[in-house]
N, C-alpha and C positions, 0 to 999 in steps of 0.2 A: 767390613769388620763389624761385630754384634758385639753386646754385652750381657751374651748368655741363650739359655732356649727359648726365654719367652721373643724377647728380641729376635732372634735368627728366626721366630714362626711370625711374628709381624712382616719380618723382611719378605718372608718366602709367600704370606698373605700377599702384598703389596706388588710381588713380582709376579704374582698370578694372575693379579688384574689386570696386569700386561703381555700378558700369555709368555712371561719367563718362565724358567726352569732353577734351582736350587740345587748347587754345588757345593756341600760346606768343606771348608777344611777345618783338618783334625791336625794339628801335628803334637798334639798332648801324646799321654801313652793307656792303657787298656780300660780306665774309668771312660775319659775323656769319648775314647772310640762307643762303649755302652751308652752313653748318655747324648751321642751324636746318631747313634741306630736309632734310639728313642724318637727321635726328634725326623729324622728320614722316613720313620713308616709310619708316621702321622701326620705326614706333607705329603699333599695330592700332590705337587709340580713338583718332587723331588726326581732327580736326576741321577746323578752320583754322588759318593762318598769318598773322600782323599784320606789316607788311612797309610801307616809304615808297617808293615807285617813283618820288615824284613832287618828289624833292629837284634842286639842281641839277645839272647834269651835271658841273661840275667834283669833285664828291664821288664820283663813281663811277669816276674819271678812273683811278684805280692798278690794276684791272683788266680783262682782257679781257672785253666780252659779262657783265655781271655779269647776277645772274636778275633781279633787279628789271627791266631793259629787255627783260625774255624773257617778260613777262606777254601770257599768249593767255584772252581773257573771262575774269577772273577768276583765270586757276591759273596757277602755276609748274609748270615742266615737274621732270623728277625726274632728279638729278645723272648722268652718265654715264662723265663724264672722269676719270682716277684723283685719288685722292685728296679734296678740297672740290669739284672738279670745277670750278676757275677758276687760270686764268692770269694771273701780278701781271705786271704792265709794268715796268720799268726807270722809276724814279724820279731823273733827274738830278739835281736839286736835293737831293737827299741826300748823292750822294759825297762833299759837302764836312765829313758828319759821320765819313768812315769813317777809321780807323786804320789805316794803313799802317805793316807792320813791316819 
């Protein structure tokens, strides 16, 4: 267990030195998966990636194209677009939490 990417690229440093391999799990949802790609192709000893493709589609609803729908035999393709490399949608059903000054 980490507490976060910098932590998880210590850990994955640290397992290098011991000619380990890096398997992180994901069970978060489409951020979570972006920000675990990040961190997988900037680790030499990475390994695999534990990832749920297979949840409903309303879970993946808040962004664009997330990577879980982008699985080609097995792999995730590697981030490209600035930033986590995903576009959030416009969430209506939130305005009504926002503060207006």
């Amino acid at each position: 267990m980490a507490g976060g990417l910098t932590e998880c690229r210590a850990l994955a440093e640290h397992a290098r030195h011991y000619g380990l391999f890096l398997a992180p799990h994901n069970a978060g949802g489409p951020v979570c998966t972006a920000a675990s790609l990040h961190l997988d192709f900037a680790t030499p000893n990475f390994l695999i990636q534990e990832t749920f493709p297979f949840r409903p589609d309303d879970y993946f609803d808040f962004v664009e194209e997330p990577y879980e729908r982008r699985i080609v035999n097995g792999c995730l393709p590697a981030p490209t677009a600035p930033g986590l490399g995903l576009t959030l949608k416009p969430l209506p059903h939130l305005s009504r939490c926002l503060i207006s000054t």
